[in-house]
N, C-alpha and C positions, 0 to 999 in steps of 0.2 A: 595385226596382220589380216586378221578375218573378222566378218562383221557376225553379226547373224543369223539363224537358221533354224535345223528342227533336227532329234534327236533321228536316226534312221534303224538301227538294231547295236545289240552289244556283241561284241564278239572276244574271248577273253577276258572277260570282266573289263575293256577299251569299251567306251560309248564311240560310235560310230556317227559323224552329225556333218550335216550336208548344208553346207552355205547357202547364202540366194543365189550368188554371183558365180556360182558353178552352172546354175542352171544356163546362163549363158554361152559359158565356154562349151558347155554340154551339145547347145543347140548350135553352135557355130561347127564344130568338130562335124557334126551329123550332117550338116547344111554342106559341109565342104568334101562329104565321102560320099556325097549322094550325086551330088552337083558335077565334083570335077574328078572323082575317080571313078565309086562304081556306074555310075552311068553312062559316060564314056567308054568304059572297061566293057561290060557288059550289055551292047545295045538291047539284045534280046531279051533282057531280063524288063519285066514288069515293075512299074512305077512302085505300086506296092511292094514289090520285093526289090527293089534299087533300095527305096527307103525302110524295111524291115531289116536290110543287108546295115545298112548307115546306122540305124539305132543298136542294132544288134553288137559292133564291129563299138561303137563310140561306148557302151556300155562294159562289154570286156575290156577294153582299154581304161578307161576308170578303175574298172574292178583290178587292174595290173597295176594301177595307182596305189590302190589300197591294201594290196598286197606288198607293195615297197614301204609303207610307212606301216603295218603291220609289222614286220621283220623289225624295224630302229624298233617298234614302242617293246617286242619280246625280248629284245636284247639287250635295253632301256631296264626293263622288270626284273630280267634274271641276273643283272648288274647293279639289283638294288636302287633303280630311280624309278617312282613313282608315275605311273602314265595311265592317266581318266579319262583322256577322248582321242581321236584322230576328227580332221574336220578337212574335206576335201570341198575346193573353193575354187576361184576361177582360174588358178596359177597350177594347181594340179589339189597336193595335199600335205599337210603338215600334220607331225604327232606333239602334243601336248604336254613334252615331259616336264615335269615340276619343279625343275631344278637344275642347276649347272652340271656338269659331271663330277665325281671327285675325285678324277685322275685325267691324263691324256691318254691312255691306254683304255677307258674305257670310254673317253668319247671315239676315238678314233675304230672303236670295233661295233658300237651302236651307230653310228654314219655309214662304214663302207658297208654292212650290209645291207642299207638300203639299195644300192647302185648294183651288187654284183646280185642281189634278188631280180633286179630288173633286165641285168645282162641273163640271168641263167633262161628268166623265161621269153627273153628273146630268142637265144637259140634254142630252146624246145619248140615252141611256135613252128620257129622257121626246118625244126626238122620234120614234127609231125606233118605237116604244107609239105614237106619235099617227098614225104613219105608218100602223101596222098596224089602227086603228080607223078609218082612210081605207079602206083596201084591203077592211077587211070587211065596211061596210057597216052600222055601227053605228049605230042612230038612240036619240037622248038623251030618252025618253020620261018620263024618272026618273032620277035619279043613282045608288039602290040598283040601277034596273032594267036601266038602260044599263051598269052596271059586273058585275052578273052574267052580259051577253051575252057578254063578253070569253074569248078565248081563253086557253089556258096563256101562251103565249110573250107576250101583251099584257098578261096580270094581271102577268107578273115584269115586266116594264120599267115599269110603270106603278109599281109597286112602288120599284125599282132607282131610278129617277130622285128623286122627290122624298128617300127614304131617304139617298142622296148629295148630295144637295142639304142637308139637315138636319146631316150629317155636316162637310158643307164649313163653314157656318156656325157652327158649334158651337164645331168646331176654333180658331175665329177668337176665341172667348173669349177676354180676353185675363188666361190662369189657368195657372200653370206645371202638369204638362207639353203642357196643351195649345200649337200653333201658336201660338195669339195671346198666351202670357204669352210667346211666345221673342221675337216678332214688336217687341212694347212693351218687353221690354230692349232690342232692336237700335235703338229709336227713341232710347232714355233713354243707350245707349250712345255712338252719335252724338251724340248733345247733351251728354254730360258727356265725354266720352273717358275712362272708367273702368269697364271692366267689372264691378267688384265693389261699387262704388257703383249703376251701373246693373238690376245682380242681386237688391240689397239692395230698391231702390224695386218694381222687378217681383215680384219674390216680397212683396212686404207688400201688394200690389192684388190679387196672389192668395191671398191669407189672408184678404182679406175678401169678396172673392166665393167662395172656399170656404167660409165660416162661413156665409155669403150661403145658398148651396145647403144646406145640411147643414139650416141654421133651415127653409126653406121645406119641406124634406123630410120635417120632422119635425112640421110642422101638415097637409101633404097627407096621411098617416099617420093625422093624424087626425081624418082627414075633412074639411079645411076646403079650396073650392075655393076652387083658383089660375087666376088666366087665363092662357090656354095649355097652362096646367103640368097642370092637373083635380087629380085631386085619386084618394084611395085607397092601402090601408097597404104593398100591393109598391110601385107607383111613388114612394110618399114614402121608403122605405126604400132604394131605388135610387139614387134622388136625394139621398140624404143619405150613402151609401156612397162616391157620383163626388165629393159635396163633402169627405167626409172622407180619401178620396185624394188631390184635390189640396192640399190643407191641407199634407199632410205631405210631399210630392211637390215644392211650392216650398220648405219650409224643407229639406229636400235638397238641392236646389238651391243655394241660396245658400250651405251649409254646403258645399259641395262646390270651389265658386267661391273661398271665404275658406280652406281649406287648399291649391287652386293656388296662391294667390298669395301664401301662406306659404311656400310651398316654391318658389314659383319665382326661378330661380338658383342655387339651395342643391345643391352636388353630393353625389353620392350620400356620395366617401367622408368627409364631413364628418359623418353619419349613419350611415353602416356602424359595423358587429362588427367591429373588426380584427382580434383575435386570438382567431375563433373556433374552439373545441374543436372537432378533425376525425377522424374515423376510418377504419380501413385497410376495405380492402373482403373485405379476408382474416377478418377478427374475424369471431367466431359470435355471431347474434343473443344468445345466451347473456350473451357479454363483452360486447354494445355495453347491454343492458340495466342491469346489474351495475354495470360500470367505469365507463358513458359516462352513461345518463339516469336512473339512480339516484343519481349523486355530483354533478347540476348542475342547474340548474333548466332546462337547455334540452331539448327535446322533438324539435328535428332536426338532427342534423349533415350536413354538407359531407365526404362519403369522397373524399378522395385518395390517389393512389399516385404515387409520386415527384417531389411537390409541383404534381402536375397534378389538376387537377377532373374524377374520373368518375361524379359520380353523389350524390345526396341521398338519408338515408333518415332517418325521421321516427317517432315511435312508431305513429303510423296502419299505418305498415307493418309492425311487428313486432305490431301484435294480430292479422295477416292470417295470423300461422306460430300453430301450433296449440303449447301450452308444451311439451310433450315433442319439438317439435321444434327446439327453441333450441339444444340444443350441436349440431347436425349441419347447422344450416344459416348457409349462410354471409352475409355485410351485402349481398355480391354479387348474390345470388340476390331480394334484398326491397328494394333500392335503385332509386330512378327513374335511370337512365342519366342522363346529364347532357346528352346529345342531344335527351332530351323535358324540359330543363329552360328554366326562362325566365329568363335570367342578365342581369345590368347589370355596366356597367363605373363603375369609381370618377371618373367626371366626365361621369357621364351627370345630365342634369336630375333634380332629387330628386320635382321632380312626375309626370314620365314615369315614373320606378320607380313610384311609390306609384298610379297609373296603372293601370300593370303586374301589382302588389299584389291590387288591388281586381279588376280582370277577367280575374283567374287564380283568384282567390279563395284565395288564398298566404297565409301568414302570415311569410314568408323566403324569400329570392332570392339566391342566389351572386353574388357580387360578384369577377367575372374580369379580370384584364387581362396579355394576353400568356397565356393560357391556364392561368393559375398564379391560384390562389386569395388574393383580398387581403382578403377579410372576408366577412361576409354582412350583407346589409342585412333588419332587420328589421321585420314592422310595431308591433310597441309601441315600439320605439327612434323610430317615425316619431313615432307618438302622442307619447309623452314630451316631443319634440323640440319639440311642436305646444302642449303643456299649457304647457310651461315659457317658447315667445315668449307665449301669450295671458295667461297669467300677467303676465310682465313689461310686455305695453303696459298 
């Protein structure tokens, strides 16, 4: 769902990390509060503060982003799921939890407080803003007129409120990955006790409210007004992009759900390498090239030294030594230590590796038990493993 980016602070023990592709949405939001509200809104205000208004106003609103997926990742933790990042990207933001739910009662109370977080701080916004057009003295002469009288601090809340308010509801769609398509499995899940049956139904209600979006997006586009929606070729283009995300966003979904429960109960060593090819940590990138991934089809070996696991090194690592340095350096010197390795044991759940796999973004994992190496679990052996049950049913 998300590409790339950089860590930004921790908050709750949640890494906090910021896309590239936010910076975009980032600058379009600002470009469009500058452009076609506050500066319209506020002729008399200063270019400078039109646009410290637009930065300022597009920044709280993020930050009311991250406070919506804040709230899923603590109710996520105090429900016992695991949650390492939120990563806020150009669709708004998503929490990183590491695992399915394991109930529908507990997905459905980690979802909806996303959406009533984002309702609550709509209507505070919009009261402290009503508060502050009390205090000032505002008379409603005209709606253009009466909204131009407003202060900085009252144009953002005024702003902040309904914009969270829109957000809450929105969320509520009920279209995978938003809130509301998690919301209507946890329902379908209770009512069938089948998570993968009730994934299946949820993600097909969101393929058709996302084709839903994309169709209307692409007559607003061109030209034809929608109610509510209006109508023009950015916002149809928009709106056909959020539907063409979620479109592929629920069959993720579901495809994600259908290989858990493939794999689940399947221990890892029923899946592992057993007897994969391992190298000393003594060999010269030179020998490991040559002897090792020249003569095999595999791309990373497991280096051990006296049948213990120190370290992975991979051909990624040998294009990092420049060729004229192959016979003088050693596997030692280009190998990931096995300390920053992310290793499974052979009766660990084959769905938590492949877990593992995926939010490592690995393609092989040492497989340890008792410190000594007993295979490596790969992911095309998972795949293969995966072709060959869907094959058979």
């Amino acid at each position: 769902m998300v590409g790339s980016g950089f860590k930004l602070i921790k908050i709750f023990g949640i890494s906090i990390y910021i896309d590239w592709s936010w910076f975009l949405i980032f600058l379009l939001v600002t470009w469009t509060l500058s452009t076609a509200l506050f500066g319209p809104l506020h002729p008399d205000w200063s270019p400078l503060v039109t646009w410290g208004a637009a930065i300022l106003a597009s920044l709280l609103f993020f930050f009311s982003v991250l406070l919506h997926e804040l709230a899923h990742s603590l109710v996520a933790i105090a429900r016992g799921l695991p949650v390492k990042r939120i990563t806020l990207f150009i669709f708004g933001g998503v929490s990183n939890i590491e695992r399915e739910p394991p109930s529908p009662a507990t997905e459905f109370l980690v979802t909806i407080v996303g959406p009533l977080t984002s309702l609550i701080l709509g209507v505070l916004f919009l009261f402290l803003g009503g508060s502050q057009l009390n205090l000032g003295g505002i008379t409603f002469g005209g709606t253009t007129q009466a909204l131009s009288q407003l202060d900085l601090l009252t144009t953002l809340l005024l702003w902040l409120g309904p914009i969270n308010i829109i957000l809450g509801f929105f969320n509520l769609i009920p279209a995978f990955p938003l809130d509301g398509g998690r919301i209507l499995r946890s329902i379908f899940w209770a009512a069938t006790d089948n998570l993968r049956r009730a994934t299946r139904w949820a993600a097909a209600i969101s393929q058709v409210i996302a084709w839903g979006l994309i169709i209307l997006g692409i007559t607003m586009a061109f030209g034809v007004q929608i109610p509510i929606l209006g109508t023009g070729l950015i916002s149809g283009l928009w709106l056909a992009f959020i539907g063409w995300f979620l479109k592929n966003a629920a069959a993720q979904s579901y495809r994600q759900v259908v290989v858990a429960d493939m794999l689940e109960g399947i221990p890892v060593s029923r899946l592992m390498y057993a007897n994969a090819p391992t190298v000393s940590p003594n060999q010269t990138v030179s020998q490991l090239v040559y002897d090792n991934i020249m003569g095999t089809n595999e791309h990373a070996f497991p280096v051990t030294e006296n049948n213990k696991l120190v370290g992975l090194v991979s051909l990624e690592d040998v294009r990092k030594i420049p060729r004229d340095d192959w016979d003088v350096t050693r596997v030692q010197s280009v190998m990931t230590p096995v300390n920053d390795l992310t290793i499974v044991s052979p009766r660990e759940d084959a769905t938590d590796a492949f877990q593992k796999l995926t939010q490592k973004d690995v393609n092989q994992m040492p497989v340890v038990q008792n410190g000594e190496l007993v295979g490596i679990l790969r992911r095309r052996d998972i795949m293969r493993w995966l072709q060959m049950q869907s094959d058979y049913s």
